[in-house]
C-alpha positions as CSV (number, residue, x, y, z in Angstrom):
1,X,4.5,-6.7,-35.7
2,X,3.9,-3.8,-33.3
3,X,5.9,-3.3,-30.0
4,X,4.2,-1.1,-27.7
5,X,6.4,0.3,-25.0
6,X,5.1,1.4,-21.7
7,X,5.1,5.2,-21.1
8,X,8.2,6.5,-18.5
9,X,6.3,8.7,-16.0
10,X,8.5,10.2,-13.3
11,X,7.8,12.7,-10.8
12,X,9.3,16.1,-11.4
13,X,12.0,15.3,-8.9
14,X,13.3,12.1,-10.0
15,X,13.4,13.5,-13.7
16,X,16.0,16.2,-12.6
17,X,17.8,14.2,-10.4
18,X,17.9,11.7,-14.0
19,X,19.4,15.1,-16.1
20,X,21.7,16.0,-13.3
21,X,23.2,12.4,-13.0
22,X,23.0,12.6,-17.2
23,X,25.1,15.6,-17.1
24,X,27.6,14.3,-15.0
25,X,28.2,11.6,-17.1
26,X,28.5,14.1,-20.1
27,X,30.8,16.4,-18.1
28,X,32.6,13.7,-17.6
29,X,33.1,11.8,-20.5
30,X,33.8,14.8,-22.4
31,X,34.8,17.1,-20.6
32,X,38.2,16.5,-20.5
33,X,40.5,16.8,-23.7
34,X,43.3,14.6,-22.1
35,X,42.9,11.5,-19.7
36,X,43.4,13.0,-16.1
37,X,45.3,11.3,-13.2
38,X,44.2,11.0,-10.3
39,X,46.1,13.3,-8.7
40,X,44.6,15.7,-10.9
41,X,40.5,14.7,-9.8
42,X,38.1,16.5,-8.2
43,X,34.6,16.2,-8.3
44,X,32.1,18.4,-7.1
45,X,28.5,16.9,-7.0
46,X,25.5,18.8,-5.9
47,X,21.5,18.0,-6.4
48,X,19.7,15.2,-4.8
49,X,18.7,15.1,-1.2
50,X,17.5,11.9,-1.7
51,X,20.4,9.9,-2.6
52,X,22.9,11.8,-0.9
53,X,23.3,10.0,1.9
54,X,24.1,7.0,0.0
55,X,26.4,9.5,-2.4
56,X,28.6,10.1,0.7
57,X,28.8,6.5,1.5
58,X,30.2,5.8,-1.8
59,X,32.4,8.8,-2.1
60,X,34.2,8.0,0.9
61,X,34.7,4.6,-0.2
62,X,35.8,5.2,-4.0
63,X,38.2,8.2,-2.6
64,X,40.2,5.2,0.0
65,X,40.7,3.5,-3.3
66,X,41.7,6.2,-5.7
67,X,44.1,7.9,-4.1
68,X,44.3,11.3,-4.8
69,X,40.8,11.7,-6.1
70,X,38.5,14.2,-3.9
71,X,34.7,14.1,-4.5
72,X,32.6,16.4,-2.2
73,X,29.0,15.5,-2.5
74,X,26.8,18.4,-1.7
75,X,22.4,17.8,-1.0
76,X,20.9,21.0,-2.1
77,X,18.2,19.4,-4.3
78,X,17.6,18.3,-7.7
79,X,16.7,21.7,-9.5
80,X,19.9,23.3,-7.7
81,X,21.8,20.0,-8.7
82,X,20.5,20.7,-12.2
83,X,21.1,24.2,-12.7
84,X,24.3,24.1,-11.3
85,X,25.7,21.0,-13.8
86,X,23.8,23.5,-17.1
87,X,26.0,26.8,-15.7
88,X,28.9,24.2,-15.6
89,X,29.6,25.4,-11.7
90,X,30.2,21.6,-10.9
């Protein structure tokens, strides 16, 4: 039996905006040797215009549930977003 699976084409936008948002998640999971608080939290995100606005939207609402957790979403754009996350400046 052969499975064929359909070939992922994004445009170069939407592929970095995909490795920043990877990165994150990286930085995330493993950057931390310890589990944080929340008191301890800040996130710094930076790279897509695109989905910022909605970004903000959820920032603002995760950060009235969470207290002491500060995110501070930033639209530069996805190449900036992805540069930034590989020189670990966010």
């Amino acid at each position: 039996m052969i499975i064929k699976l359909a070939k992922l084409v994004l445009p170069p936008a939407r592929m970095c905006a995909a490795l920043a948002v990877g990165l994150l998640e990286l930085g995330l999971a493993v950057g931390h040797p310890f589990p944080a608080r929340a008191s301890d939290v800040t996130l710094a995100e930076t790279g897509s215009t695109l989905i910022n606005p909605l970004f903000k939207v959820w920032a603002a609402e995760y950060m009235k549930t969470h207290g002491g957790v500060t995110i501070s979403p930033a639209a530069t754009n996805s190449v900036v977003g992805v540069e930034q996350a590989i020189a670990g400046a966010v």
